[in-house]
C-alpha positions as CSV (number, residue, x, y, z in Angstrom):
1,X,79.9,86.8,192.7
2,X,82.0,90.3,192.3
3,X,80.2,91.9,194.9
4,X,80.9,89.0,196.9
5,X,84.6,89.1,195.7
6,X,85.3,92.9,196.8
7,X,83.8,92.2,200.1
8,X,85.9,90.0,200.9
9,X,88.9,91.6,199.5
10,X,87.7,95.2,202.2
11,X,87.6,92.4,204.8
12,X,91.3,91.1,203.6
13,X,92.1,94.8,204.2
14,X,90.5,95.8,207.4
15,X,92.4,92.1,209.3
16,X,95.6,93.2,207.2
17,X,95.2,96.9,209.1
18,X,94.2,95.8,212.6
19,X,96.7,93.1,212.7
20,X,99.7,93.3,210.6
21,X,101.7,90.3,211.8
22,X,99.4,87.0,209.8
23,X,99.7,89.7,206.7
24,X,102.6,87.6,205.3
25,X,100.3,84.3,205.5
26,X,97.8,86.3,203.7
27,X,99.5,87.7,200.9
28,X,100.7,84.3,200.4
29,X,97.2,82.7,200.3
30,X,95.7,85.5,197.6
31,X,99.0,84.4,195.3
């Protein structure tokens, strides 16, 4: 399950990186 857990948090990363406009929705969704 952590493994799991960091994988998705690089994948969080890499969308955050190559398109920074839905980062707002995100950073609302991990709080």
């Amino acid at each position: 399950k952590k493994k799991r857990e960091k994988k998705e948090k690089k994948e969080k990363k890499v969308e955050e990186k190559k398109e920074p406009e839905p980062v707002p929705e995100k950073k609302k969704f991990d709080m």
